[in-house]
Structures are given as C-alpha cells and as structure tokens.
VOLO-948398 format. One record per residue (C-alpha): residue in three letters; x, y, z. Coordinates in steps of 0.001 Angstrom, whole numbers, padded with zeros to 6 digits. Layout:
# VOLO-948398
{r "Ala" {X Y Z}}
...
***
This chain:
# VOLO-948398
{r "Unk" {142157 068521 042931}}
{r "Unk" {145351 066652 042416}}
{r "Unk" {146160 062795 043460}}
{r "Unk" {148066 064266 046520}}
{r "Unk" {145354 066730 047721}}
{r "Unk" {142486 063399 047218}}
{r "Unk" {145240 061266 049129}}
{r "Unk" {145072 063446 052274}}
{r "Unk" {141248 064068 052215}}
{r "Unk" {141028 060229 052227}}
{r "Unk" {143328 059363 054430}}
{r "Unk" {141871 061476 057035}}
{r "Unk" {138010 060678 056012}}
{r "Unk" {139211 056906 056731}}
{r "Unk" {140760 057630 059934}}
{r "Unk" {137458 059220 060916}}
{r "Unk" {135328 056789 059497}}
{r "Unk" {137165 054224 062276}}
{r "Unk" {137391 056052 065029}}
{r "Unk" {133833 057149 065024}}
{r "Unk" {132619 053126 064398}}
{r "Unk" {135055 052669 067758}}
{r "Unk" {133459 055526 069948}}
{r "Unk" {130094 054148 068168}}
{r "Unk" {130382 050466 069692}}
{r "Unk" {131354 051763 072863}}
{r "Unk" {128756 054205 073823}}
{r "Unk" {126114 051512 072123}}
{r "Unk" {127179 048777 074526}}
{r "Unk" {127200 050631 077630}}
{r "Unk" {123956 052306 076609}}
{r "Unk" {122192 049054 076273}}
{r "Unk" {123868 047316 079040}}
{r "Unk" {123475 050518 081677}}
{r "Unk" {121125 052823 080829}}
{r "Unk" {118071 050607 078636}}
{r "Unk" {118975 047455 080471}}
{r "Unk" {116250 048148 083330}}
{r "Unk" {113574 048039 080239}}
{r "Unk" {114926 045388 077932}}
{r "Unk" {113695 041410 078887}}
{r "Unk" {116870 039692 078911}}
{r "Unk" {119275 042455 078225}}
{r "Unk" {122350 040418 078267}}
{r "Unk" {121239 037633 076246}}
{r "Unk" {122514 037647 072568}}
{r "Unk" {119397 037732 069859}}
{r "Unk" {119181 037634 065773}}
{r "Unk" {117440 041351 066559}}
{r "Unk" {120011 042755 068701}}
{r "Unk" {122785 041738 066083}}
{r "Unk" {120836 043264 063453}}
{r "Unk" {119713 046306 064835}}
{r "Unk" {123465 046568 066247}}
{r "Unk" {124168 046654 062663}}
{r "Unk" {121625 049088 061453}}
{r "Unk" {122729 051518 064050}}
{r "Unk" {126687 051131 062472}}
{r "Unk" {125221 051948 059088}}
{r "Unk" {123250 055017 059899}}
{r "Unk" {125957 056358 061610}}
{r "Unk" {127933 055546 058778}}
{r "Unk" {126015 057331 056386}}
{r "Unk" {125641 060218 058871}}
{r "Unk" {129458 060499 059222}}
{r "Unk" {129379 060673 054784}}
{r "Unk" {126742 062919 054961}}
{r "Unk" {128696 065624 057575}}
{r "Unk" {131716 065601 055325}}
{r "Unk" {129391 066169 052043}}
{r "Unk" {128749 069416 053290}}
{r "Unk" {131359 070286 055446}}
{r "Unk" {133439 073103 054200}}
{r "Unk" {136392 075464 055466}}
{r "Unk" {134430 078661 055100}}
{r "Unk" {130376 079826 055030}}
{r "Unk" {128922 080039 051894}}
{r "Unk" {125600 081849 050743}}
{r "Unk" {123440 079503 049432}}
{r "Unk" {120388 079921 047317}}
{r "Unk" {117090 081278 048846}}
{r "Unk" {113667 079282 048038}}
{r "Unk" {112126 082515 046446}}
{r "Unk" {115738 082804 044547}}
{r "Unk" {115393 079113 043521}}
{r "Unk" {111499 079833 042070}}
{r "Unk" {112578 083108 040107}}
{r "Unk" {114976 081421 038309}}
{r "Unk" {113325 078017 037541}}
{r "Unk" {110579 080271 036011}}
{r "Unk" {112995 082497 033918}}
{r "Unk" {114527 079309 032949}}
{r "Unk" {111375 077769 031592}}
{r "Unk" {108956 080597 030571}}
{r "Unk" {111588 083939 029699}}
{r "Unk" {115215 082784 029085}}
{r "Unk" {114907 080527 026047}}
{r "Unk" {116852 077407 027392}}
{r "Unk" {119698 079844 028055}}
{r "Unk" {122213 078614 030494}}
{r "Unk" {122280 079974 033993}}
{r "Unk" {124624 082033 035562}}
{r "Unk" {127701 079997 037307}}
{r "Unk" {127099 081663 040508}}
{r "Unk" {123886 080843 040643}}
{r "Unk" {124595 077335 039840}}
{r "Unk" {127154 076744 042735}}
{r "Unk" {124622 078449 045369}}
{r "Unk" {121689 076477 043666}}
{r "Unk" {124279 073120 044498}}
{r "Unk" {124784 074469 047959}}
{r "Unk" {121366 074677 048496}}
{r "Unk" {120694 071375 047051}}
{r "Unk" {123085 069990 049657}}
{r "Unk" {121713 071283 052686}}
{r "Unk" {118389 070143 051652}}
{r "Unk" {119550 066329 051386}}
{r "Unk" {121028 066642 054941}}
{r "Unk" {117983 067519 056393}}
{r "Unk" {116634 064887 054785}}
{r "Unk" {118971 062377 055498}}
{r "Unk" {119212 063509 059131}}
{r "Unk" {115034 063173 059555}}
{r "Unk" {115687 059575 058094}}
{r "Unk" {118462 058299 059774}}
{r "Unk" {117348 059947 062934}}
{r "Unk" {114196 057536 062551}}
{r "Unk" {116625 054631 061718}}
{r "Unk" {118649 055311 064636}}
{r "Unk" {116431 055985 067319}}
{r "Unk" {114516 052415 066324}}
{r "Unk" {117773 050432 066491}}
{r "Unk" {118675 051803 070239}}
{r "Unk" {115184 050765 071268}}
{r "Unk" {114385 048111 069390}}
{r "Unk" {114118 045153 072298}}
{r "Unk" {112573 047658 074846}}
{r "Unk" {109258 046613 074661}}
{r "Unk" {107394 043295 074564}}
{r "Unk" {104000 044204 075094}}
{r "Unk" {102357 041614 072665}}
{r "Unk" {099704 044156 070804}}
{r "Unk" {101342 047514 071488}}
{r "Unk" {105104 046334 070560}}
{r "Unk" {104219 047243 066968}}
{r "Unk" {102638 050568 067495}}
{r "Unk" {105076 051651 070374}}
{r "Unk" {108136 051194 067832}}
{r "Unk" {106115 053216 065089}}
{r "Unk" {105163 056154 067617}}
{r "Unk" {108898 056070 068238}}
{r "Unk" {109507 055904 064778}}
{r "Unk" {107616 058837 063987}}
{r "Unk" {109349 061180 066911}}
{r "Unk" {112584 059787 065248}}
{r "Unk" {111787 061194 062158}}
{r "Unk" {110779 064364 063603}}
{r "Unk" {113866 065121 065936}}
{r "Unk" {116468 064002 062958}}
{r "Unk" {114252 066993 060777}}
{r "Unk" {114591 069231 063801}}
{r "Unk" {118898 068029 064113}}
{r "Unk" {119275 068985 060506}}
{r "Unk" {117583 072267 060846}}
{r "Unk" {119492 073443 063444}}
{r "Unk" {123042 072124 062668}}
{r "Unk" {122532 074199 058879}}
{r "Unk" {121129 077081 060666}}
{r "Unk" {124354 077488 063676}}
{r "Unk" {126563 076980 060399}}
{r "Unk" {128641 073579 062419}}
{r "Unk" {129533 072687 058974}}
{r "Unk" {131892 075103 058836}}
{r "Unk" {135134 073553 059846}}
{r "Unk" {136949 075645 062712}}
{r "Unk" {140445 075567 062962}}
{r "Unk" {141964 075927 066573}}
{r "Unk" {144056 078687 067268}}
{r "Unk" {146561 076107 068905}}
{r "Unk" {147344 073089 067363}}
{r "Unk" {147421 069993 070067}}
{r "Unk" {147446 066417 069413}}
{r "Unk" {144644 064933 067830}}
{r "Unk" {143603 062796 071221}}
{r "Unk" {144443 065653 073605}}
{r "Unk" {141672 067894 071674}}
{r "Unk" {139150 065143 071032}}
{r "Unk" {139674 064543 074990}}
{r "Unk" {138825 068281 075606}}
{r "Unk" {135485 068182 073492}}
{r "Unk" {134127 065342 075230}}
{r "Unk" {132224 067215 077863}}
{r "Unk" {130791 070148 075664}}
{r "Unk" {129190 066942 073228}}
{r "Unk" {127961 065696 075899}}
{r "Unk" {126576 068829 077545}}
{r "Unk" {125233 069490 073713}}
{r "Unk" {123717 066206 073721}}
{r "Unk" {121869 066287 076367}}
{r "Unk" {120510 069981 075549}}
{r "Unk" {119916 069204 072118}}
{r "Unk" {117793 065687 073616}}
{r "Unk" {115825 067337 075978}}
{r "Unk" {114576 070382 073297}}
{r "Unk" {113659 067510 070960}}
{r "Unk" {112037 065614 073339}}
{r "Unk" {109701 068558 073755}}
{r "Unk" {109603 069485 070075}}
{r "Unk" {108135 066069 069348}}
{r "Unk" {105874 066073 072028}}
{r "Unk" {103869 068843 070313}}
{r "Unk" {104577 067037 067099}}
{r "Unk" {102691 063832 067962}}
{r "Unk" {100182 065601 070159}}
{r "Unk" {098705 067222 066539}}
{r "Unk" {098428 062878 065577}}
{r "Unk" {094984 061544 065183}}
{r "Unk" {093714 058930 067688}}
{r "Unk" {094100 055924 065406}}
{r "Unk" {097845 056171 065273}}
{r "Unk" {098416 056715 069162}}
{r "Unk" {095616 054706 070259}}
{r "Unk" {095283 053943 074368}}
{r "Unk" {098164 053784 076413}}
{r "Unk" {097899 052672 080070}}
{r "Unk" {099865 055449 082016}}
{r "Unk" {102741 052686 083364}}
{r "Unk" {103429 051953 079935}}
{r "Unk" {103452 055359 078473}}
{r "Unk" {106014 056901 081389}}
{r "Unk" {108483 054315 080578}}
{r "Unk" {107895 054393 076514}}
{r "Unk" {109052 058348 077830}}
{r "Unk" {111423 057259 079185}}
{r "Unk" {112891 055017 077186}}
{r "Unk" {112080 057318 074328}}
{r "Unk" {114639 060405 075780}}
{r "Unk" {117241 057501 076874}}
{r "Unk" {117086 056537 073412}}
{r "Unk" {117320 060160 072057}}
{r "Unk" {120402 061381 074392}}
{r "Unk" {122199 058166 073225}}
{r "Unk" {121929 059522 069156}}
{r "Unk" {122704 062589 069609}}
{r "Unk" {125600 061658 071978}}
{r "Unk" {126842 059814 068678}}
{r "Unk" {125799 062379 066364}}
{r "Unk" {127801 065039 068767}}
{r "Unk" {130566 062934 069008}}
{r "Unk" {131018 062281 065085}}
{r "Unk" {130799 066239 064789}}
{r "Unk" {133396 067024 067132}}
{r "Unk" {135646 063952 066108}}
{r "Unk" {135207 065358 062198}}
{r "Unk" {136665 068438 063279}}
{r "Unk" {139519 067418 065007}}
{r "Unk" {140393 065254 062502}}
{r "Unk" {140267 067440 059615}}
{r "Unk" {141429 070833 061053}}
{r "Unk" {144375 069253 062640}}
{r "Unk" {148080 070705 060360}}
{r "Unk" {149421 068576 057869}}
{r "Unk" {152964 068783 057331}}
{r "Unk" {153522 069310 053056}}
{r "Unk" {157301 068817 053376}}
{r "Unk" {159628 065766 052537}}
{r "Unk" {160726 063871 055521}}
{r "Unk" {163578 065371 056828}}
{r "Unk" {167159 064094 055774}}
{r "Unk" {165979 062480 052438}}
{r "Unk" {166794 063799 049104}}
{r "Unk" {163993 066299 048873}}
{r "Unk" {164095 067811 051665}}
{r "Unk" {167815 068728 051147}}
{r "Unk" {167353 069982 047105}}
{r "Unk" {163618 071828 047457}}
{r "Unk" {161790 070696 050180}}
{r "Unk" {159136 073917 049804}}
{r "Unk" {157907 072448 046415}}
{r "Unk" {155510 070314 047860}}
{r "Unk" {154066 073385 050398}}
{r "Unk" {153499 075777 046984}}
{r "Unk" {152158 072962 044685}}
{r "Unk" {149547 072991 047252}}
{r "Unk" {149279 076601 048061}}
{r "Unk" {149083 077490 043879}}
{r "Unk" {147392 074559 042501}}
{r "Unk" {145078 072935 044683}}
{r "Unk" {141537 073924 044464}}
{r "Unk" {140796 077583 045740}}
{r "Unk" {139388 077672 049252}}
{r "Unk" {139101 074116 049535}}
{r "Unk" {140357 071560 052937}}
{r "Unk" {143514 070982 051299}}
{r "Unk" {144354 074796 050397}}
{r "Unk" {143291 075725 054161}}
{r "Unk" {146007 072880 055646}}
{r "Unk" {148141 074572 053114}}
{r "Unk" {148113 078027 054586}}
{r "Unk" {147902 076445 058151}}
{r "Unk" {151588 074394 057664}}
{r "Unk" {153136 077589 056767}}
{r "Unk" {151373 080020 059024}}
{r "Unk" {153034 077074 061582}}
{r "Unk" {156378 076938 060231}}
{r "Unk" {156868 081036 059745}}
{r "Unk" {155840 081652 063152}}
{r "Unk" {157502 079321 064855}}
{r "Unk" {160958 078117 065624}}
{r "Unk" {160275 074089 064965}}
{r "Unk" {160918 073986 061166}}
{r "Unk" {163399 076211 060708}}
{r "Unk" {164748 073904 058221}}
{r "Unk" {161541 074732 056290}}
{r "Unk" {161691 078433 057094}}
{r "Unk" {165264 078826 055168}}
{r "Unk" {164690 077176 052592}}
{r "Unk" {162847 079906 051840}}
{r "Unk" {165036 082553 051571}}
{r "Unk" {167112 080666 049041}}
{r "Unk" {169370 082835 046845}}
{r "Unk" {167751 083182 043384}}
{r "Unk" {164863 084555 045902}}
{r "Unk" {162346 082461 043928}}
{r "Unk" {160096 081073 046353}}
{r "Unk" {160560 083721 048559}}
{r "Unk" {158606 085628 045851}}
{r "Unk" {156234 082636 045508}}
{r "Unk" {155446 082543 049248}}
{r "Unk" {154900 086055 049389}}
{r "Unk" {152964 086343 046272}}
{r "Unk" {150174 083630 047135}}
{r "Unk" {149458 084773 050681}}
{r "Unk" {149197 089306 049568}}
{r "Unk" {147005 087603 046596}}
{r "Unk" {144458 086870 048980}}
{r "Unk" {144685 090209 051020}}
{r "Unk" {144913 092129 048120}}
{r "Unk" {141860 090594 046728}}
{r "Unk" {139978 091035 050334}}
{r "Unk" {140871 095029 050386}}
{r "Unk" {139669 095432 047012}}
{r "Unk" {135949 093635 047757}}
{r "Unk" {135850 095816 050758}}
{r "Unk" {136844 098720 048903}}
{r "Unk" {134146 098416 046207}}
{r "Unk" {131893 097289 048843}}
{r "Unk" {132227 100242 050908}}
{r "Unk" {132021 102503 048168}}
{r "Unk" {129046 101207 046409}}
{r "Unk" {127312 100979 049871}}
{r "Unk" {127605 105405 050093}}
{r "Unk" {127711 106005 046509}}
{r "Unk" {123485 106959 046705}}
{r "Unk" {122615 109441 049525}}
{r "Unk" {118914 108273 049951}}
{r "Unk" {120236 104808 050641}}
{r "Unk" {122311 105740 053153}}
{r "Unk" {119557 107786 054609}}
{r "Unk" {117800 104548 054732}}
{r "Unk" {120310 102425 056233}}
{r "Unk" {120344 105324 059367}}
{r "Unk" {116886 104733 059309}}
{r "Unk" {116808 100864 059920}}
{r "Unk" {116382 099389 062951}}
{r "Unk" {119844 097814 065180}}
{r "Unk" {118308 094413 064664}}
{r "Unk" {117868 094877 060715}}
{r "Unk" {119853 091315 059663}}
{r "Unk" {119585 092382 056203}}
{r "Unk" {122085 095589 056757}}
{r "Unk" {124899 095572 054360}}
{r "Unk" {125214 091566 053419}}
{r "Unk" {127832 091986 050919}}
{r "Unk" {129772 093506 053673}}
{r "Unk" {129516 090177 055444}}
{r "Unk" {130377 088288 052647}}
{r "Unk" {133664 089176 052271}}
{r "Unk" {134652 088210 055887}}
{r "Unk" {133583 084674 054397}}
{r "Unk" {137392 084474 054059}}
{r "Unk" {138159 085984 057423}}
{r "Unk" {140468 082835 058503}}
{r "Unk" {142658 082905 055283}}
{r "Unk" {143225 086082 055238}}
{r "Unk" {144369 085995 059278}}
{r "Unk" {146648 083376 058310}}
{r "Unk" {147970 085478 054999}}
{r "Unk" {148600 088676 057199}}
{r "Unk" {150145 086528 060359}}
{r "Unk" {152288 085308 057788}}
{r "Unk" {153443 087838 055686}}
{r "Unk" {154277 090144 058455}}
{r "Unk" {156531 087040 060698}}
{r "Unk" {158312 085905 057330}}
{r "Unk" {159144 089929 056587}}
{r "Unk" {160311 090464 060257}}
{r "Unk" {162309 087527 060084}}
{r "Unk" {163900 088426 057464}}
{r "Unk" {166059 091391 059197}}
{r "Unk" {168345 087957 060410}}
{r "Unk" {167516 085178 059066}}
{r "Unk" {167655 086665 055054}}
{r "Unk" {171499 086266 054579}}
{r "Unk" {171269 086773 050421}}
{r "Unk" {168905 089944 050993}}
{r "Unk" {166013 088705 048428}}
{r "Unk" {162946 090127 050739}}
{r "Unk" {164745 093684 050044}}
{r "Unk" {165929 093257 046508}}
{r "Unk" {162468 091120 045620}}
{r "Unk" {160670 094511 046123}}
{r "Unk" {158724 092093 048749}}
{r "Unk" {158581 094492 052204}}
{r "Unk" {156903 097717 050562}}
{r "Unk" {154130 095454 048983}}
{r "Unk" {153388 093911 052326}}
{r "Unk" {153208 096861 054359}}
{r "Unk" {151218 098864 051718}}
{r "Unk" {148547 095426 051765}}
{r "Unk" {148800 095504 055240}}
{r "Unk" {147953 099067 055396}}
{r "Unk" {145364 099130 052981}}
{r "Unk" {143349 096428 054619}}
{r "Unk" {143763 098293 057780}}
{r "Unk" {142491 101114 056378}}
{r "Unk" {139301 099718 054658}}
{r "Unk" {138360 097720 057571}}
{r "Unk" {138457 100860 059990}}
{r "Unk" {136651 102594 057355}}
{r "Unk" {134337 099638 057891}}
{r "Unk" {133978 100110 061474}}
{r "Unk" {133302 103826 061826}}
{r "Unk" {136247 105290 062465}}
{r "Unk" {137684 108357 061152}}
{r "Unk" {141012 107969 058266}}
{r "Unk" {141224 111505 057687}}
{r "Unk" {144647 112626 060047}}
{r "Unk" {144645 116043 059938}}
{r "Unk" {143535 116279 063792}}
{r "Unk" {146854 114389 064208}}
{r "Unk" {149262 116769 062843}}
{r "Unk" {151589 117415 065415}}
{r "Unk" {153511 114162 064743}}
{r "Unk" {153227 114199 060930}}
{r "Unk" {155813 117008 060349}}
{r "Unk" {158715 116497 057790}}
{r "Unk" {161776 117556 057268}}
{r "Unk" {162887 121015 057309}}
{r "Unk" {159206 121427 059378}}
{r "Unk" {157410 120914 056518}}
{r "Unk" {153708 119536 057605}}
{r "Unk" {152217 116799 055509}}
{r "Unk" {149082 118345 053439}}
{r "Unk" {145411 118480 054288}}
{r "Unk" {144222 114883 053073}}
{r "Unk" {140916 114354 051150}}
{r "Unk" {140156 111015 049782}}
{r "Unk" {137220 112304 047913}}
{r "Unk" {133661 111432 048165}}
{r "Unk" {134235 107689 049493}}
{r "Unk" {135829 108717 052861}}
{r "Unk" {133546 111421 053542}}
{r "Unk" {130603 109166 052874}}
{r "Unk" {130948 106699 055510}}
{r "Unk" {129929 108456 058540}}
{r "Unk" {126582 107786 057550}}
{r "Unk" {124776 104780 057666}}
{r "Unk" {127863 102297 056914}}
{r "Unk" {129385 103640 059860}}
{r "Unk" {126645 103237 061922}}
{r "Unk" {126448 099503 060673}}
{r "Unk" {129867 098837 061628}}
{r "Unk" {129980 100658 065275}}
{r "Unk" {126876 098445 066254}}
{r "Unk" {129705 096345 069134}}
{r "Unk" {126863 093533 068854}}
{r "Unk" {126531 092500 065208}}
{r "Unk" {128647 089980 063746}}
{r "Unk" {129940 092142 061509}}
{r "Unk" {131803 094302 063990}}
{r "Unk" {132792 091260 065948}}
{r "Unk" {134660 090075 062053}}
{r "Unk" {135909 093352 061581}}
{r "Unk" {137464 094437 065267}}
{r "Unk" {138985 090982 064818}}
{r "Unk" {140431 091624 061315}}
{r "Unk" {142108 094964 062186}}
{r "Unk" {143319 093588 065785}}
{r "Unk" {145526 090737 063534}}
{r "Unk" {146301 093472 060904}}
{r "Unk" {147723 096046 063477}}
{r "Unk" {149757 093278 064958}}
{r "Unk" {151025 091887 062144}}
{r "Unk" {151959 095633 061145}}
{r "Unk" {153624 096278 064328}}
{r "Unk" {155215 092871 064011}}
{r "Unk" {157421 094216 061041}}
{r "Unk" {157674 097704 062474}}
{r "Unk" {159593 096618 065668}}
{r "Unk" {162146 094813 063583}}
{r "Unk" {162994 097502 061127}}
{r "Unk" {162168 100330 063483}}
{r "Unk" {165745 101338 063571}}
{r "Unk" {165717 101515 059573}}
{r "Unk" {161919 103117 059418}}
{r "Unk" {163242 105917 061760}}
{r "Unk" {166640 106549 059662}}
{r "Unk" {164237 106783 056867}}
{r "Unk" {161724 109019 058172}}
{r "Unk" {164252 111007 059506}}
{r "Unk" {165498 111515 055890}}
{r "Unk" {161964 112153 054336}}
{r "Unk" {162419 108377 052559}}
{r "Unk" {159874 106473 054394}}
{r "Unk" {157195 106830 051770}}
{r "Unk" {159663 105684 049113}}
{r "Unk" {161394 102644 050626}}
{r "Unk" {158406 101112 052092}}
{r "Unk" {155461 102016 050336}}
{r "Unk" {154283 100883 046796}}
{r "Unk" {154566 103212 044112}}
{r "Unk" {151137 103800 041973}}
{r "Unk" {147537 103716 043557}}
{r "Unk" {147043 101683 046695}}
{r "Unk" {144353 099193 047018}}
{r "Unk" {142437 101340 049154}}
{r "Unk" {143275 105031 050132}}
{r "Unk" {146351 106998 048891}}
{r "Unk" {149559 107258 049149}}
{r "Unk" {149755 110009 051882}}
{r "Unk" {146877 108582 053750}}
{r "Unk" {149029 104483 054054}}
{r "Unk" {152444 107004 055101}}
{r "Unk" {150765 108855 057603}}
{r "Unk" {149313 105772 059061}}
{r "Unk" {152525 103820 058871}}
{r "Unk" {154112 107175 061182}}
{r "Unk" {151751 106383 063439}}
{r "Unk" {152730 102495 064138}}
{r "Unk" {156392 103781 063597}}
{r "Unk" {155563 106164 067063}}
{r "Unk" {153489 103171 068360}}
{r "Unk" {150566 104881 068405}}
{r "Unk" {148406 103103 066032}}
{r "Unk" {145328 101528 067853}}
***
C-alpha cells in the first residue's frame, strides 16, 4: 500500500477513534447518572474508583474499536475450516517434509486466525467492560466481591457470545450505501437501529448467560437473598444494554466513517487539477492493493463522478485527446468484469461437466448450504463489479456528447464493453436457470435480405445447465439467487444505458447487417459466442431484453 493509500486509512481510523471516545463519554455519563444511579451509594460524588473504572471502560472500547478495524474488510472472505486447519498441520508435520504451504491456504489460515482473536478479545473486553459500568453498584460488605466476579463471569460469557455472532452475520464486511449523505446525516439515521440492536442483542445475552451460570457449582454463586439478587439482575442487564449500546454504536460509526467517498482529485483551480487531475484517481485504481479499503473508495469516486453531473471537470478530463486515460479508465474497471465472467464461466462448466453429479445436486435437499460454494464465491466481488458495469456503461453513453476528440470509438473501447457486458449477462442467466438458446425467438432475429440467423448450439455447457445448476440458481430464496437477480438487474441496465444513446447508430447498423462487427469483439467471447452476445444485443436494441 502506498504512503497516500496508509494516509487515508489513518486519517479516517483517527477520526473514528475520536468520535467513538465522544459518543463513549456521553452515553457513560448519562448511564451512570440516569439509569445505575438508583443502585449506586452516592452516585454523584467523584471517587479514585469511578475515575479509574471511567478509564478502563475508555480503553476497552479502545481496543474494541482496533480490534473491529483488524478484521474489517470491503468484501467476505472464506476462511479456513477447523478440520481444514488439522489436515494441514498434520501434512505439514508428519507427510510434507517441511514443505511450504500453499499461499491460499496461508491467507485463509490468517483469516481464520483473525476471527479467532476477536472472539477472544470480545469475551475479554466484554468482561472488562461490563465490570467498569457496574463497578460502584454494590456495597454489600461480604458479597461486593463475589457479586462483581458473578458479573464478571456473565461478562465474559456475553462478549464470547458478541463475537460469535458478529463473525457469523458477516458485520465485518463493510457496506457501502447506495447514496452517499453526509457523514452526520447517516450516523444520525443509524442511531435507532443500534439501539433497537442493542437492546435485542442485551436481552438474548442476558438469557444466554443465565443458562451459562446456572451449570456453576454452588461455591462460586453461593446464597443470595432474593432483594439482592433482583437488583444484581437488574443492574446486571442495565449494565449489559449500556455495552452493547457502545459496541453498536462503534460498529455503525466504523461504517460510516469508512464507506463514506473520498475525493482522489487535486483541489480544484490548482496546478494539478488543470495539467492531469485523473492521475491521482488511476494511481489508486492500478496500484493500490487489490480489493483493499482504498481500491473500493477508488472505484466509488469514479462510479460518483461518471454518473453524475457534479465533477464534470473530472469527467472530461477523461476524454483527453491522446485518449490515454480514457483507455486506462476503461481498462481497470472491464478487468474486473472480465475476470468475474470467466470464474463464472469455468464455474458453471465444471459444475455440469459429470452427469452423476448433477444427478446429485437434483437430488439434494432446497436447504442443502453446501450447493455449489464456488458459485458463491465469485459474487464475493459482487459490489466491484456493480460499480465496474455502472461505470463502464455511463462513461460509454456519455460519450455520444461529451467525447469531442472521438477516442471511446477510435480506442476500440465501446465493442469491448458491450461484449463484457453481454457476456456477464449471459453467464449469470445461465446461472439462474434461464434458457440462452434463442431459437424460440426467431421472428425478430431476421437479417438482411430475410436471411434468419442460424440454429445456435453452444455445445455441451449450455445444454448442461438445466439440471441441477439450474435448479440451484431458480431456488428465489437462497442467497445465491438473491446475488445473481441482482447482478443481471445492474448488467441489463447498464446495457440498456448505452443502447438508448446509440440506438439511432445500433439500428443504422443492424439495418445494414454491421451490428455484429461495429460493436462486438472479434475472437471468442468470455462466455458464449459470437452469435449468441448479437442476438442478445437485438434483443435490448428492440427493448425486449428482461
């Protein structure tokens, strides 16, 4: 990662880092003053042990907050089973020879090595925490000492049971909105789903560590007088809603903060910004570190500024006239759909190759999780490649006026983003059941001189999916379908997108038999053929692609 990428991780981790202490202090305060006040002798009198555990509370929260960002990451990733973990240790030891293992594995093992410390550090700072909110809620004489450790212990257990559940829902993964507001506006709109969370999330680990300490031997809970034990209850949720408020809080403030667009331009009217002011968007874009934070607010500023009309400044710089970074532009965002139809394609392909396993995979149950993971894999990407096709298809379109030197036509650059488009479209469908073989659509697919387009065959690939990959796909309730309907909803708009701006010059060239040559690729598509990626671009010319 270069100096400038680690500057705007930083900066933003920073900003975080204070405005969670702020939000911190404030819900503390009123928590002790409103809500523990009626248990706490001498609430509002300042104490050594109230500073202190004031203190204690910052620093868990503070090494909460590091330990969200340590695994926090712009898209899922697979990590490394238990069982997976095992194997390998033993091959390592007892079969390979001290022969190193493979990188893969190594990055998964890492991944799995994080989430494993964040459980841990969630079970311990979820006992720190808990002890810091009540810590001058009893004085009992005897039982202070044992009261603190039972809430201890139901500390521990709840932070275990946080951990669990935050790796399991995937909340690492960083979400970015579909609209961009200011940074106040959305932390404003998040504050009553954290605190509906919070107080879900309290009252299921209240319960959870109920059972918990009810398996504890005698010595450790010894006998509690029933006055005492209802308020120790009490105080004990109290205490829990107030960490998890935090803990909710720091999660939703984490995302705002680091989801929200950075601009990668010079400041408009210096130097820069009048000589190349897109050098700093595709130093990002081409050398920062694949699918990392600052990569994603890469794609996100120019998703932004090819879109919409605020930048234009930005937007024509990059039609310049040696057509340069027009190619650039282009180039890094079909990289990433081209690279996402292939996966799919081989994925698809080696998923029907064997009959018997597809014969299995009809025989599986609807609920079988296991069904085609690859498949689910590749929509691991599923953002970037929104943003690639939203913005490939928007800076083609506006091209037709904005282009005045003509490089998106002479670059070659609008049949290579139609035939990507296509071939996505295609392998996605193919994903979801439906049929790519046209023939039942002939009546539109005559050329000139009434000469109808041949019977297409794709071979043993297309005619292998109706089986149990189809079935896969059409299941409306997996989250594979829910991925892939999404996928080819953005792909037949962005399609659609270019096709109503050069519809007058796609009709003028289907008319004259030429649509196949002037916008798609020559040579073998990424998924498909030729014929098949024509016929389907007829049918968004008609606007009958759906």
């Amino acid at each position: 990662m270069s100096r400038a990428d680690t500057e705007v991780v930083k900066n933003r981790f920073l900003g975080f880092l204070l405005w969670q202490s702020v939000q911190s202090t404030a819900i503390y305060f009123l928590s002790k003053s409103l809500l523990l006040s009626l248990f706490t002798p001498n609430p509002f009198t300042p104490s050594l042990s109230g500073f202190l555990a004031f203190l204690a509370f910052h620093v868990s929260l503070l090494l909460i907050s590091f330990s969200l960002f340590a695994v926090a990451s712009p898209k899922p990733h697979r990590p490394s089973s238990a069982v997976e973990l095992a194997g390998r240790l033993v091959n390592l030891v007892f079969v390979s020879g001290g022969q190193p293992l493979p990188p893969d594995f190594r990055r998964r093992a890492k991944i799995s090595l994080s989430f494993v410390l964040f459980v841990a550090a969630s079970a311990l700072l979820g006992f720190l925490s808990l002890l810091c909110v009540c810590l001058n809620c009893f004085d009992d004489g005897g039982y202070y000492w044992r009261r603190l450790g039972r809430l201890g212990f139901r500390g521990l257990v709840v932070g275990f049971f946080y951990g669990l559940w935050y790796i399991y829902k995937r909340r690492w993964v960083l979400e970015f909105p579909i609209i961009q507001r200011p940074p106040f506006f959305s932390f404003k709109m998040g504050l009553s789903l954290a605190t509906l969370q919070a107080l879900k999330l309290s009252t299921a680990a209240y319960f959870f560590s109920a059972v918990m300490y009810a398996f504890l031997p005698y010595e450790f809970k010894g006998h509690v007088p029933m006055g005492k034990l209802i308020a120790e209850e009490i105080i004990f949720y109290m205490g829990l809603f107030v960490v998890f408020l935090c803990w909710e809080l720091n999660h939703h403030l984490h995302q705002v903060l680091h989801t929200k667009r950075f601009m990668f331009a010079p400041p408009k009217g210096s130097a820069a910004a009048g000589t190349n002011p897109s050098e700093p968007l595709l130093a990002a874009l081409e050398e920062s570190t694949p699918r990392s934070i600052v990569q994603y607010l890469a794609y996100l500023d120019l998703c932004m500024v090819c879109e919409n009309n605020v930048d234009t400044w930005r937007r024509a710089a990059f039609f310049e006239e040696t057509g340069e970074t027009y190619k650039r532009v282009i180039a890094v965002c079909l990289r990433s759909l081209e690279q996402f139809a292939s996966k799919l394609g081989e994925g698809l392909e080696s998923c029907s190759v064997d009959k018997s396993v597809q014969l299995g995979n009809q025989l599986r149950l609807p609920t079988d999780s296991q069904l085609d993971s690859r498949l689910h894999e590749l929509f691991y990407d599923f953002q970037l490649c929104a943003w690639c096709a939203r913005i490939v298809a928007s800076l083609t379109a506006k091209s037709q006026k904005e282009d005045r030197f003509g490089v998106a036509q002479l670059s070659g650059s609008n049949p290579a983003v139609i035939s990507t488009l296509l071939s996505c479209l295609l392998a996605v469908e193919t994903l979801m059941g439906k049929k790519t073989n046209l023939q039942s659509s002939a009546p539109y697919l005559t050329g000139p001189a009434s000469i109808k387009w041949a019977t297409l065959s794709t071979g043993k690939r297309e005619a292998s999916m109706g089986g149990g990959l189809a079935a896969a796909g059409k299941r409306r309730g997996s989250p594979l379908y829910s991925k892939a309907y999404a996928m080819a909803d953005i792909l037949r708009t962005s399609i659609y997108c270019i096709v109503s701006a050069f519809h007058d010059e796609m009709l003028s060239s289907a008319k004259a038999g030429l649509l196949d040559k002037e916008w798609i690729s020559g040579g073998k598509p990424l998924y498909g053929t030729r014929e098949l990626l024509s016929q389907k671009l007829r049918l968004f010319l008609d606007f009958q692609a759906n």
